[in-house]
N, C-alpha and C positions, 0 to 999 in steps of 0.2 A: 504494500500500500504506500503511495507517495505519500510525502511529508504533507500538513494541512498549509502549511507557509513556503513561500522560495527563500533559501537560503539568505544568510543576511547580506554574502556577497553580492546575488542580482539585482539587491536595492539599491548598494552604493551604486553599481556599473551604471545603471541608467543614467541619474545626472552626469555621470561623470561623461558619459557619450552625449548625452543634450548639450552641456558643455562646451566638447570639441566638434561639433557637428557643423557649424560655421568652416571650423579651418578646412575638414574633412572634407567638405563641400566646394571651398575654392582649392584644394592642392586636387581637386579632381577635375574640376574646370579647367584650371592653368594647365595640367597634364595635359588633358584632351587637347587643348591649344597647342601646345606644344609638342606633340606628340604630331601634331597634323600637319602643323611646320617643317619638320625635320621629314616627315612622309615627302613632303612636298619637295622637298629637297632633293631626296633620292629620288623622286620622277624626274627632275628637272636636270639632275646630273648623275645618272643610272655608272653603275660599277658595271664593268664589261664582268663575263664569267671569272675567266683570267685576269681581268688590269687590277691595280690598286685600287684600296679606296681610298679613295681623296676625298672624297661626300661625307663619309665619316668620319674621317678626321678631321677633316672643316667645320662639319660641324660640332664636333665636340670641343673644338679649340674654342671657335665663335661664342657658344655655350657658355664655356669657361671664362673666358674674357668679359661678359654682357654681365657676370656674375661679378666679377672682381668690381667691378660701375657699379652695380648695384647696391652691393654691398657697401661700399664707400658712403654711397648716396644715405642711403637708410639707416646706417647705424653712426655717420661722423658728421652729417651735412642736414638733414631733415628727418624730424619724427614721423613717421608713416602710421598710419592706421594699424592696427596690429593684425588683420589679413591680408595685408600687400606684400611680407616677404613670405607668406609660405604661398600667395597664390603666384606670384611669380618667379620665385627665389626656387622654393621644393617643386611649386605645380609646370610652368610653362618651361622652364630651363632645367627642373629635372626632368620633364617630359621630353624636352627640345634635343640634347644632347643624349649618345646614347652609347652606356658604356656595354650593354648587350650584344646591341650591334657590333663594338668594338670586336666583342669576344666570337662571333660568328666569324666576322671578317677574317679574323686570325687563324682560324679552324680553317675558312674558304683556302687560305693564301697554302696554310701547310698540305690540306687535300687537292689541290693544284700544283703540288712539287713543288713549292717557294718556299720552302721552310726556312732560309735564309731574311729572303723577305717578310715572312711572318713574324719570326724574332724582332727582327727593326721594328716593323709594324706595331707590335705590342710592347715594347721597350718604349719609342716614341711618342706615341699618344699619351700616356699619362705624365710623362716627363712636357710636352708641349702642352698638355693641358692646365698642368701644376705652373707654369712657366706667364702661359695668356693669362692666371688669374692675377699672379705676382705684378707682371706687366700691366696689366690693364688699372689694378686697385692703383699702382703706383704714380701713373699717368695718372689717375682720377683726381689721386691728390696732389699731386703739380697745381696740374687746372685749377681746383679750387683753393689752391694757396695764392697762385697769384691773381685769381679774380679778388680775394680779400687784401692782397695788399694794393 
């Protein structure tokens, strides 16, 4: 026979998901968004079966870079609403970039006889990705040092 009550745990969880249901809602929106972007991308600049990807690593740098702006932006230059970085920050640019893909690619390059090229491939991207977000937050705050002086 089940218990007459739900545990005491089910009670807390609801508020606590009523809660986060705003964030949950736009890091799924921004995803979708960004998820449709980077789709777009790869139509627009399709990987031959054989050639590199460039689309993916373009855009995951892109990704990377747009992150390092934003981040500047949001946490040393203007207080943002508290659903703008996870709906563009986790939702559209973690949607946007896409380290899955990275990992496919890599798999394509070695099942293609490139296992040379595979190695760079996957060595490269997170070292260039790490690299756009360094470069890009640092330039951000250039620009807004010397707009303030």
């Amino acid at each position: 026979m089940p218990p007459p009550h739900p545990p005491a745990q089910a009670h807390r969880a609801r508020p606590l998901l009523r809660a986060h249901a705003p964030v949950v809602a736009v890091v799924a929106v921004g995803g979708g968004a960004g998820a449709a972007g980077r789709h777009t991308a790869s139509l627009w600049w399709p990987t031959p079966a054989d050639g590199f990807p460039w689309t993916t690593l373009g855009v995951n740098i892109t990704g990377c870079a747009v992150i390092g702006v934003f981040l500047v932006i949001v946490t040393e230059v203007r207080a943002a609403h508290p659903l703008v970085r996870p709906f563009f920050g986790t939702g559209v640019l973690g949607g946007f970039t896409t380290f899955s893909a990275y990992a496919v690619d890599g798999r394509n390059l070695f099942d293609g006889g490139s296992g040379g090229l595979a190695l760079v491939y996957l060595a490269v991207t997170p070292l260039a990705a790490l690299a756009a977000v360094w470069a890009a937050a640092s330039a951000a705050r250039r620009v807004l040092k010397r707009r303030q002086s």
